[in-house]
C-alpha positions as CSV (number, residue, x, y, z in Angstrom):
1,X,55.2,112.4,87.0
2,X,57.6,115.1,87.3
3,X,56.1,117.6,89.7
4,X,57.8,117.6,92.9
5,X,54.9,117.1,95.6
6,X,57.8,117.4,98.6
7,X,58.1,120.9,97.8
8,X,55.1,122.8,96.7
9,X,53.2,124.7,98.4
10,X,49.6,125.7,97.3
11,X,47.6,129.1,97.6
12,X,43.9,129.0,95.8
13,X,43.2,132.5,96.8
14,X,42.6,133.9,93.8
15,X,38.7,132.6,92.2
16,X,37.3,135.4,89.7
17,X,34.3,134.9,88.0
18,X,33.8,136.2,84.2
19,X,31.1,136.3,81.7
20,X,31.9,137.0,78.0
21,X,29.8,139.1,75.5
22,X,28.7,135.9,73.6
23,X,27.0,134.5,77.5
24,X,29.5,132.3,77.5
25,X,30.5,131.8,81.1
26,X,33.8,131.3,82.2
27,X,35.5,130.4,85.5
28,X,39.2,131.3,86.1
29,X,41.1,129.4,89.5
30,X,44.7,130.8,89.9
31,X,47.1,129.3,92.1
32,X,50.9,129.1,93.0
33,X,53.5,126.5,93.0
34,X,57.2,125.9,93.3
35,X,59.2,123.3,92.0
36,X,62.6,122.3,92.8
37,X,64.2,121.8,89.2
38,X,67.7,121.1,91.2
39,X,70.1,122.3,94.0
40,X,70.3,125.6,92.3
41,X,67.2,126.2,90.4
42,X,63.6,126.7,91.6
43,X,60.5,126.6,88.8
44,X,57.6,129.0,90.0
45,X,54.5,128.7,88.3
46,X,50.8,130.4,88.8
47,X,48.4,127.9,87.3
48,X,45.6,129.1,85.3
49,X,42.5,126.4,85.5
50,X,39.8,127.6,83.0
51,X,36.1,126.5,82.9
52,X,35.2,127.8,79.9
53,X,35.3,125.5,76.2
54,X,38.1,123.0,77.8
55,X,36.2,121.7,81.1
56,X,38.7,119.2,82.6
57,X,42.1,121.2,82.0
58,X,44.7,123.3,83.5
59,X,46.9,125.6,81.5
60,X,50.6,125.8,82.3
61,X,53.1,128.1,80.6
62,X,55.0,125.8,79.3
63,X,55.5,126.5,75.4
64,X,56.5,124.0,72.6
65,X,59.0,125.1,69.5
66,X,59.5,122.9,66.4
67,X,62.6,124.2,64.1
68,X,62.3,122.4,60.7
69,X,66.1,122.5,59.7
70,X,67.2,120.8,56.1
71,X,69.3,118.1,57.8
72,X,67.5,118.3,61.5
73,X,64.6,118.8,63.2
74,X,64.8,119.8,66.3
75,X,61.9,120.7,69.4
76,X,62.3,121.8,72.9
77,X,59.5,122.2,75.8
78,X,60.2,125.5,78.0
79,X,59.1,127.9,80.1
80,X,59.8,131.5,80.9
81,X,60.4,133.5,83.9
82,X,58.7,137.0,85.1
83,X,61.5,138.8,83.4
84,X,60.5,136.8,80.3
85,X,63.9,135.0,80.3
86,X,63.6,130.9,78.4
87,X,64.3,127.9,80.8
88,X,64.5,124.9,78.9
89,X,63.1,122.1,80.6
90,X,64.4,119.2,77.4
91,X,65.0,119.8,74.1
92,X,65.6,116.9,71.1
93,X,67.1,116.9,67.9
94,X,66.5,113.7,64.7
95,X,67.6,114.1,61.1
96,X,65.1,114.6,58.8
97,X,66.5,112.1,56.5
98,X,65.8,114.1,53.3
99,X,61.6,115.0,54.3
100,X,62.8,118.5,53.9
101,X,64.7,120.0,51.5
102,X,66.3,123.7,51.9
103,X,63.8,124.2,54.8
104,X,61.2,123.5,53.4
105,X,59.2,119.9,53.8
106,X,59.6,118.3,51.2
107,X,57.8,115.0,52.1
108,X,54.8,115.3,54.3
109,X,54.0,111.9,55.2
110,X,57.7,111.0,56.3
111,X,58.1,114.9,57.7
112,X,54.7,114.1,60.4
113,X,55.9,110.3,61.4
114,X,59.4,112.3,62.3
115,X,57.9,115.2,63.7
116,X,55.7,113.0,66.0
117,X,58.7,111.0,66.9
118,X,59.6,114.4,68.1
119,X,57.1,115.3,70.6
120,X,57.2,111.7,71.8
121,X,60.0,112.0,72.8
122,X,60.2,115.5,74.2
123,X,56.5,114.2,76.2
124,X,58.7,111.6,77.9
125,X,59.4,114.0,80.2
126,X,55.8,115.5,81.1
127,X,53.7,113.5,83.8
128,X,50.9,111.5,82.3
129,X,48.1,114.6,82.6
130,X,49.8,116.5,80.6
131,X,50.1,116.7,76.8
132,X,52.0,119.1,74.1
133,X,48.4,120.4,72.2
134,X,49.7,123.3,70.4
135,X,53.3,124.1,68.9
136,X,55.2,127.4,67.4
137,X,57.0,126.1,64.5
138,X,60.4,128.0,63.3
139,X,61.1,128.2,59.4
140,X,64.2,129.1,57.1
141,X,63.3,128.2,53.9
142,X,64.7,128.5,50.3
143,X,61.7,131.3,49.2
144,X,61.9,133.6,52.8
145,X,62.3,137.0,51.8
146,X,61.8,140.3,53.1
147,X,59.4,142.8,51.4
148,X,59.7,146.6,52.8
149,X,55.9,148.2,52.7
150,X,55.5,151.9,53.3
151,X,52.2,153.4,55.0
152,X,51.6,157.2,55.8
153,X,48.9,159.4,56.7
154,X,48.6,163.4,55.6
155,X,47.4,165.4,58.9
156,X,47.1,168.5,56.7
157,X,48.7,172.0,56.0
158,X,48.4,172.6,59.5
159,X,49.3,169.6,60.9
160,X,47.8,167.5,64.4
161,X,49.1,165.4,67.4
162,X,49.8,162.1,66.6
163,X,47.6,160.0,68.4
164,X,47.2,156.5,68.7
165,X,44.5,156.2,66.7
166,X,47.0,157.4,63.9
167,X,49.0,154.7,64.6
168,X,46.2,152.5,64.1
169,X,45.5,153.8,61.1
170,X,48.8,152.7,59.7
171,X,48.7,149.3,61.2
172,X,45.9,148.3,59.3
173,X,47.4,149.7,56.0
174,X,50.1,146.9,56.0
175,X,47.4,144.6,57.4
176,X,46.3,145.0,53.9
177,X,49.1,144.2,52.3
178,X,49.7,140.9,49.7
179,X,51.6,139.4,48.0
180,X,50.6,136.8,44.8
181,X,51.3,133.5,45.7
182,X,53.4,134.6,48.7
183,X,52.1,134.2,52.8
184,X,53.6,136.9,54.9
185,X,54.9,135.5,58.1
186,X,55.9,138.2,60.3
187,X,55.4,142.5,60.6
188,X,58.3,144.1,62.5
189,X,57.8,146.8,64.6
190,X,58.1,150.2,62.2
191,X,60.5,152.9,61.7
192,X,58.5,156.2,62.0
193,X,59.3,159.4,60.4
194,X,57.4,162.8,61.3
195,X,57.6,165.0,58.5
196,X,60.4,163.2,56.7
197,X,62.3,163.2,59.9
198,X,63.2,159.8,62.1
199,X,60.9,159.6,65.4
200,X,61.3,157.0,67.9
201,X,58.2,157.5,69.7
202,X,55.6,159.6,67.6
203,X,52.6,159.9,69.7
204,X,52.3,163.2,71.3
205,X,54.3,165.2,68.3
206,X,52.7,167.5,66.0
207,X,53.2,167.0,62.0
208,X,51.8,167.2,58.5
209,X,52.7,164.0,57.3
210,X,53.5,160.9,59.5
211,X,55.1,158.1,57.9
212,X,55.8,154.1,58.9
213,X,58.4,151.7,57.3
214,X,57.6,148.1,57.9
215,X,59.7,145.0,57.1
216,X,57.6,142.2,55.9
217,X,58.6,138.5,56.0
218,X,57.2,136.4,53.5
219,X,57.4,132.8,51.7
220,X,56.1,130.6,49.6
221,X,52.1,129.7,49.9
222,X,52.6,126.0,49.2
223,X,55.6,126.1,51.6
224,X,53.5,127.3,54.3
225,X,50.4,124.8,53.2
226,X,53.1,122.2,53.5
227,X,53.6,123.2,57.0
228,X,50.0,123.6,58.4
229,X,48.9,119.8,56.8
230,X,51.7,118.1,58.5
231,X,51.0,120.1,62.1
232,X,47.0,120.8,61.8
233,X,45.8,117.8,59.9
234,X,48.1,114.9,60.2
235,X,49.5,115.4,63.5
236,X,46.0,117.2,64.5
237,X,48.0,120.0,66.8
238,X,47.9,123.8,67.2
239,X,49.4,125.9,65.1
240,X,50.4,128.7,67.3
241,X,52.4,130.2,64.8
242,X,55.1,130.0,62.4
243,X,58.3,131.8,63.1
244,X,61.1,133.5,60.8
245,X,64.1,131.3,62.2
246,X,66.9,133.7,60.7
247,X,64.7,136.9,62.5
248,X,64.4,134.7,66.3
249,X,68.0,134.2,66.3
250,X,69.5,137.5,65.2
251,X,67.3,139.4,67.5
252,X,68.5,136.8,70.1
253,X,71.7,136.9,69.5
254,X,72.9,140.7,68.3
255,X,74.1,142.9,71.0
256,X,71.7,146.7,71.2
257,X,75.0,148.1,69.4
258,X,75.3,145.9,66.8
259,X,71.8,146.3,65.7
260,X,72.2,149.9,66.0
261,X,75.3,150.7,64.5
262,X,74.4,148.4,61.5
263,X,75.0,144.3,61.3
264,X,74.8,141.4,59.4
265,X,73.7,137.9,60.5
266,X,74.8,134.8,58.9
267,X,73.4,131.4,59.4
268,X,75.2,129.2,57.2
269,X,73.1,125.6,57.5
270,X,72.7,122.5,55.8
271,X,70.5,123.3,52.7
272,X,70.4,127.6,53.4
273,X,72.1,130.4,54.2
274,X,70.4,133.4,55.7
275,X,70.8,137.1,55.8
276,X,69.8,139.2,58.5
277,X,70.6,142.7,58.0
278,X,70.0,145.1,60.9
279,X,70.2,148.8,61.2
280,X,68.9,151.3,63.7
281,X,67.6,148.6,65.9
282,X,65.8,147.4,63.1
283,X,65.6,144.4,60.7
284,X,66.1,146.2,57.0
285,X,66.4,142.9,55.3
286,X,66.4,139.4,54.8
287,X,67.8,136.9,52.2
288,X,68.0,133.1,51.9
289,X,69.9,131.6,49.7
290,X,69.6,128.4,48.7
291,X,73.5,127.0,49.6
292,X,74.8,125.4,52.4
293,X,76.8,122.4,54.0
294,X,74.4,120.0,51.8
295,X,76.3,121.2,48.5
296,X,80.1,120.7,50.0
297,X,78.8,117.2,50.5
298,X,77.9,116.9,46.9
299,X,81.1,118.4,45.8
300,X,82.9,115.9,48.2
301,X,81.1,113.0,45.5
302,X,83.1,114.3,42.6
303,X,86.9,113.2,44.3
304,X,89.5,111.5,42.2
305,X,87.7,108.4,44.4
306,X,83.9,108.3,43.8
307,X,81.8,108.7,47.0
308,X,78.2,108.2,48.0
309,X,76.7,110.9,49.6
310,X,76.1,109.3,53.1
311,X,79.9,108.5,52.8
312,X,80.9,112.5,51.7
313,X,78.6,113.7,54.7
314,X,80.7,112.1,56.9
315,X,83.6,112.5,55.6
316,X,82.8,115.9,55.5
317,X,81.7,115.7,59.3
318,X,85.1,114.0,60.5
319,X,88.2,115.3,57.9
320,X,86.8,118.1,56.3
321,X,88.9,121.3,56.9
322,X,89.3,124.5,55.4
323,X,93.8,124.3,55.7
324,X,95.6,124.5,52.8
325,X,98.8,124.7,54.1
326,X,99.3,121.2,54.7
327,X,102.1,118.3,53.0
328,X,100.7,117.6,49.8
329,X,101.6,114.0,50.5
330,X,99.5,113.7,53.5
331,X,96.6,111.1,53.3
332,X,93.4,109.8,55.2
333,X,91.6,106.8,55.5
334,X,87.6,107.4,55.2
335,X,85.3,103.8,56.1
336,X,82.6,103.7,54.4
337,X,79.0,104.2,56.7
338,X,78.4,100.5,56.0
339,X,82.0,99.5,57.7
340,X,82.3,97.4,53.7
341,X,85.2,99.5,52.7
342,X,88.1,102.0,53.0
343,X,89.8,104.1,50.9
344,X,92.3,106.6,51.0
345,X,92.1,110.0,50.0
346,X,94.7,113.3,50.0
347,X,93.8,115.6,52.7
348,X,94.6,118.4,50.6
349,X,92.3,117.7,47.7
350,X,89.3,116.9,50.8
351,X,90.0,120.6,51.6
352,X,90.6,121.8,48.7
353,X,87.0,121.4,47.6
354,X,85.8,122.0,51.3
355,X,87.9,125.5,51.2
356,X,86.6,126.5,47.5
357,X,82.7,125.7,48.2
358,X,82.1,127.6,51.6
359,X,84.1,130.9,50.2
360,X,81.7,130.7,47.3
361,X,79.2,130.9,49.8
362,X,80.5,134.2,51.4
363,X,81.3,135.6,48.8
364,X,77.4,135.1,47.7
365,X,76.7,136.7,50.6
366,X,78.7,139.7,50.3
367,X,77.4,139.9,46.8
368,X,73.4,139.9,48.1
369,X,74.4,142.4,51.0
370,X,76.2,144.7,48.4
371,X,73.5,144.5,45.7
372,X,70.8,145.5,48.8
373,X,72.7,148.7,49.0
374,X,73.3,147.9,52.9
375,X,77.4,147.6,52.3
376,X,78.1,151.0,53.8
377,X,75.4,150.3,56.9
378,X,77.3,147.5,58.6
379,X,80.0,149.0,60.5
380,X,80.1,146.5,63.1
381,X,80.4,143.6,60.7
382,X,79.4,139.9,60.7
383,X,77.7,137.6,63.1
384,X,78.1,134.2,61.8
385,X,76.4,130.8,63.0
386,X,75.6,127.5,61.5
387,X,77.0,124.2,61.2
388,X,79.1,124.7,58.5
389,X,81.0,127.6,60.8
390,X,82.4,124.8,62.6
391,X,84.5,123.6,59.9
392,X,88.1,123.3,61.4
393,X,90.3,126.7,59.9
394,X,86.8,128.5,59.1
395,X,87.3,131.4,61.4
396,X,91.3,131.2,60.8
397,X,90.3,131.4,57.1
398,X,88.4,134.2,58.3
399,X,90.9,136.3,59.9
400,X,93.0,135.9,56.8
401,X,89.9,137.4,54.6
402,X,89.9,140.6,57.4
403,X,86.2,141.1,58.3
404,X,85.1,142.6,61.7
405,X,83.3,139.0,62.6
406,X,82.6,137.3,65.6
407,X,80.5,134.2,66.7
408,X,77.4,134.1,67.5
409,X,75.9,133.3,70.6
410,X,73.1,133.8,73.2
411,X,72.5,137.3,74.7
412,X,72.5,136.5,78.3
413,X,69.1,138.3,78.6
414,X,67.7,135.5,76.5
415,X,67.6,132.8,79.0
416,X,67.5,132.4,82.9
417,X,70.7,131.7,85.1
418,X,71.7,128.2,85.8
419,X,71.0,126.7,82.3
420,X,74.0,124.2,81.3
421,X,75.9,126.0,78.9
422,X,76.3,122.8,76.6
423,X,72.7,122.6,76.1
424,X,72.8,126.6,75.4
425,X,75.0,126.5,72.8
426,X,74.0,123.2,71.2
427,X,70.2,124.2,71.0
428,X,70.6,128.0,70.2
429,X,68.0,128.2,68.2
430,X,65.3,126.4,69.7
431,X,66.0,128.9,72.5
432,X,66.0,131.5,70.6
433,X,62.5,130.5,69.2
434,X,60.9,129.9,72.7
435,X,62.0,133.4,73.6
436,X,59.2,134.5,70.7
437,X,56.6,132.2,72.3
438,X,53.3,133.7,73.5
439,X,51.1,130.7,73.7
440,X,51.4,128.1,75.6
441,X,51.1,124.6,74.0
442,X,51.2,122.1,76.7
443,X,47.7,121.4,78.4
444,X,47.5,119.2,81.9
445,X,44.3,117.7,83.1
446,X,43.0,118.7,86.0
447,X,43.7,116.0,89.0
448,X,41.7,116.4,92.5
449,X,43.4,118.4,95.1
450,X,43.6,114.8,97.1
451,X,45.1,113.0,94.8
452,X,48.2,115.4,94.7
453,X,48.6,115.2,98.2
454,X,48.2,111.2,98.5
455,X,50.7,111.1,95.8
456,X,54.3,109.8,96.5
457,X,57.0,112.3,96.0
458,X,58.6,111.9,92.3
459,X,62.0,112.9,91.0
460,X,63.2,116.7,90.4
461,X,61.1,118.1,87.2
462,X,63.6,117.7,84.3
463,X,66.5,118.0,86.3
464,X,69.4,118.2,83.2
465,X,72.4,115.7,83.2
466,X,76.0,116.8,82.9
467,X,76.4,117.3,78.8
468,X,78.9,115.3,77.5
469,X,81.7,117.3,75.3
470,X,82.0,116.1,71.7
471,X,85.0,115.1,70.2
472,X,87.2,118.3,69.0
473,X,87.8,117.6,65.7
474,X,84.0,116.0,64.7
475,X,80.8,116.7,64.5
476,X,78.2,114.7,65.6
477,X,75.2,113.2,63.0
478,X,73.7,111.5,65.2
479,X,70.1,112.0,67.5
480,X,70.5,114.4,70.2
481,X,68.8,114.7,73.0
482,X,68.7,117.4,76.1
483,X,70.7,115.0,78.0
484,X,72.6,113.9,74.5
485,X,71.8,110.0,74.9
486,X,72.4,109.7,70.8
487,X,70.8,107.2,67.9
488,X,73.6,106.6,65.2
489,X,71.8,107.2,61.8
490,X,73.3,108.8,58.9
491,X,71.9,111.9,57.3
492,X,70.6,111.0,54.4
493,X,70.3,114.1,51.6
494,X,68.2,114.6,48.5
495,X,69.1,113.7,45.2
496,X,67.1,116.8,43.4
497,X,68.6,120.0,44.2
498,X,68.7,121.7,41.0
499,X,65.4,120.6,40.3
500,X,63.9,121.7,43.6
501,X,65.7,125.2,43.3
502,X,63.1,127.8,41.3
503,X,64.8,130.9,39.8
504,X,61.4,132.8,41.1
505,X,63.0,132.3,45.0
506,X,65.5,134.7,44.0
507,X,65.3,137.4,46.4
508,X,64.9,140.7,44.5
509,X,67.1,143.0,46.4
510,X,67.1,146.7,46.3
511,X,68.9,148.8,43.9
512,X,72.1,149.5,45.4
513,X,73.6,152.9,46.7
514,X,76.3,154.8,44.8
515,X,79.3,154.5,47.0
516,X,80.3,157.6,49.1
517,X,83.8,159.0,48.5
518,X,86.0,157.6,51.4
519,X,88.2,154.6,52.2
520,X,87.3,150.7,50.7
521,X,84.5,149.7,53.1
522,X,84.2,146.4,54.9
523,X,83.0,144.9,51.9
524,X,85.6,146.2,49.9
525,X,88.0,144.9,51.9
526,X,86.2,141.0,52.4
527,X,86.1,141.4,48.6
528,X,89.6,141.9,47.8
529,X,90.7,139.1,50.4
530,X,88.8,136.5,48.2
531,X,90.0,138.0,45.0
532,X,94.2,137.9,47.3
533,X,92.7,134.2,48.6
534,X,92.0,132.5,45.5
535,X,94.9,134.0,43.8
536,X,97.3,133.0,46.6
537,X,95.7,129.4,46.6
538,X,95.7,128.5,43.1
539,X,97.9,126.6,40.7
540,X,98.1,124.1,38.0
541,X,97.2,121.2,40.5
542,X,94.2,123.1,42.3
């Protein structure tokens, strides 16, 4: 058990009784305790015991996240202060070992034995009366796509007060909305306009027409079906909802400004690549594309030396780079995953195909931005994350391309002081997640007020151990954990891209803009540093 007996103290003032409209009667017992997390970090915590449809349990606000990555699935168990800030209490991270392909599951059998592997192991650390029931699960998948949906209502020649039941009104038009064969996900908050004019807060103002711009997020149906079987019916939890990954973490990570003066997010991952455009403190759209670190592996097959792909990946992991101004005579020694072999390889011809795959991949995304007419409405640049921006000379490739770019990383309104910054950054988006989180998902049974008392005092709840740094120049493959005690397995990748990639996931941008008359445009200028990058790089040996 990890509640800290030597340090709580009770109050059971609080007893209400209710009684619901179906004569269902229901008892609520509130109560307070504190518990000492460690020397500098105190957990408070109102318990909510309900006698209603669950007679034996107490409800804790502790919430559950699953992110179902294409080369990791990740979890983490947290809970939130009063400001709404995420304390993560242990998080854990296993490969999926090719169950899911570009974020989607590809394999549901083989994705619910890992998944439950998952919450074992994050359950280790809840005392035996407790157990995860419900999870929120985050999803970046190959078919994600924005849709923008447009509601209004005429008020008349004369015009009215817009009142909340007007804003009702245009709620339930985009309630309406569908899509065929698509399942939308999310509704952001809309963009109102009174009388073709933008209103921040319309209730109260008089107009004739009273308009509502929402962004949609939607995916695949079958995706989605994939999803609830492996979480509803073979792993028989809660699915408290599923959550746009690339949307959690922009709107986790991008500063008030940067969504206001116009932004792109990047997430370049294993099998994906998404794009999160904001503007005016709103999301205006969302791609996915389906390229990522998984396809410099592949390329990394194809050397002068044949590779298998467990042996790319980690080649990939430990000497990939993005330099090309190194000797052309310099050479490494890769060892095969198995230990049965070495060879040697030239480290210029490893980054060669490193270099020439991710710049494909940003110049893809420049292409999708441009052709969604949103190349003049990003002033303040790029935010890029991912795995595949850790690739040693990425950013210095970067600064050579001239963006306005930075990394991304937590807003410090996100999560509560006195988190270890290692586990912050290494599980970014499982924070970011949590942070969305409404429901709980972890359920304690109730124990007698006694028993606690007769109880012998337990160690700190989920006190978190010093995080080990990684090695500079390598990535890590392995199973992490919250306190990073690692499982050596290689990542194993599927076979089938090409045929797992449908031309119907296309995201079908906007028509672009016409250009306004001024000066090259951050685009521009990206564009013409690939076009001055490739020309600079290339040659007869390339």
């Amino acid at each position: 058990s990890y509640l800290h007996h030597s340090s709580s103290s009770y109050d059971l003032g609080n007893i209400s009784v209710e009684s619901s409209g179906a004569g269902k009667l229901g008892l609520n017992l509130g109560g307070g305790l504190d518990y000492q997390l460690n020397d500098k970090v105190k957990l408070n915590v109102e318990p909510r015991f309900q006698l209603v449809s669950g007679f034996n349990e107490l409800v804790l606000n502790l919430y559950a996240v699953i992110n179902i990555g294409s080369s990791y699935l990740s979890g983490m168990l947290a809970t939130k202060s009063q400001q709404g800030r995420v304390l993560p209490l242990v998080a854990h991270r296993i490969p999926t070992n090719g169950c899911v392909r570009q974020g989607s599951i590809h394999n549901i059998e083989e994705a619910a034995q890992r998944i439950g592997s998952l919450l074992d192991s994050l359950s280790l650390s809840l005392p035996e009366e407790a157990k995860i029931e419900g999870v929120y699960v985050g999803l970046e998948c190959r078919s994600m796509r924005s849709e923008r949906y447009d509601a209004f209502i005429d008020l008349g020649p004369e015009g009215c007060v817009v009142t909340p039941d007007h804003l009702e009104t245009l709620k339930d038009q985009v309630n309406d909305a569908s899509y065929p064969g698509m399942t939308i996900l999310s509704v952001t908050d809309p963009r109102y306009r009174c009388d073709g004019k933008r209103e921040p807060n319309p209730r109260g103002v008089r107009c004739s027409r009273l308009e509502a711009q929402y962004l949609l997020i939607v995916a695949r149906q079958n995706i989605i079906v994939n999803v609830r079987e492996t979480i509803e019916d073979r792993l028989q939890l809660r699915l408290l909802g599923i959550l746009p990954t690339p949307i959690a973490e922009a709107s986790a990570t991008l500063t008030m400004e940067e969504m206001a003066l116009g932004c792109a997010y990047v997430n370049i991952g294993g099998g994906t690549t998404s794009v999160a455009i904001y503007q005016e403190r709103f999301p205006v759209a969302l791609f996915v594309l389906p390229l990522g670190g998984n396809n410099v592996t592949r390329d990394l097959t194809q050397l002068s030396i044949p590779l298998l792909e467990s042996d790319a990946e980690r080649l990939k992991v430990e000497r990939g780079s993005m330099n090309l101004s190194i000797p052309r005579n310099q050479e490494i020694e890769a060892t095969s995953v198995d230990g049965g072999s070495t060879k040697r390889f030239s480290q210029l011809e490893v980054n060669r195909y490193v270099s020439a795959r991710v710049l494909e991949i940003l110049s893809n995304v420049v292409s999708i931005i441009r052709e969604a007419g949103c190349a003049e409405s990003i002033s303040k640049g790029f935010v890029f994350a991912g795995g595949v921006t850790r690739t040693d000379h990425f950013y210095e490739t970067l600064r050579r391309l001239s963006p306005e770019y930075r990394q991304a990383s937590l807003r410090r309104d996100i999560y509560e002081d006195g988190c270890d910054s290692g586990l912050v950054e290494a599980f970014m988006t499982e924070i970011a997640l949590a942070y969305q989180a409404k429901e709980p998902g972890v359920t304690f049974e109730l124990r007698s007020l006694s028993s606690l008392m007769d109880e012998e005092p337990s160690k700190p709840f989920a006190e978190p151990a010093k995080v080990a740094e990684p090695e500079p120049t390598q990535q890590s493959s392995k199973e992490e954990t919250y306190t990073y005690t690692t499982i050596s397995q290689p990542q194993g990748l599927d076979e089938d891209y090409e045929d797992d990639f449908d031309e119907d996931d296309e995201p079908q941008p906007r028509k672009a803009k016409e250009p306004k008359s001024k000066g090259p445009s951050l685009l521009d200028r990206l564009t013409k540093g690939f076009s001055d990058f490739f020309g600079a790089e290339s040659g007869d040996d390339y």
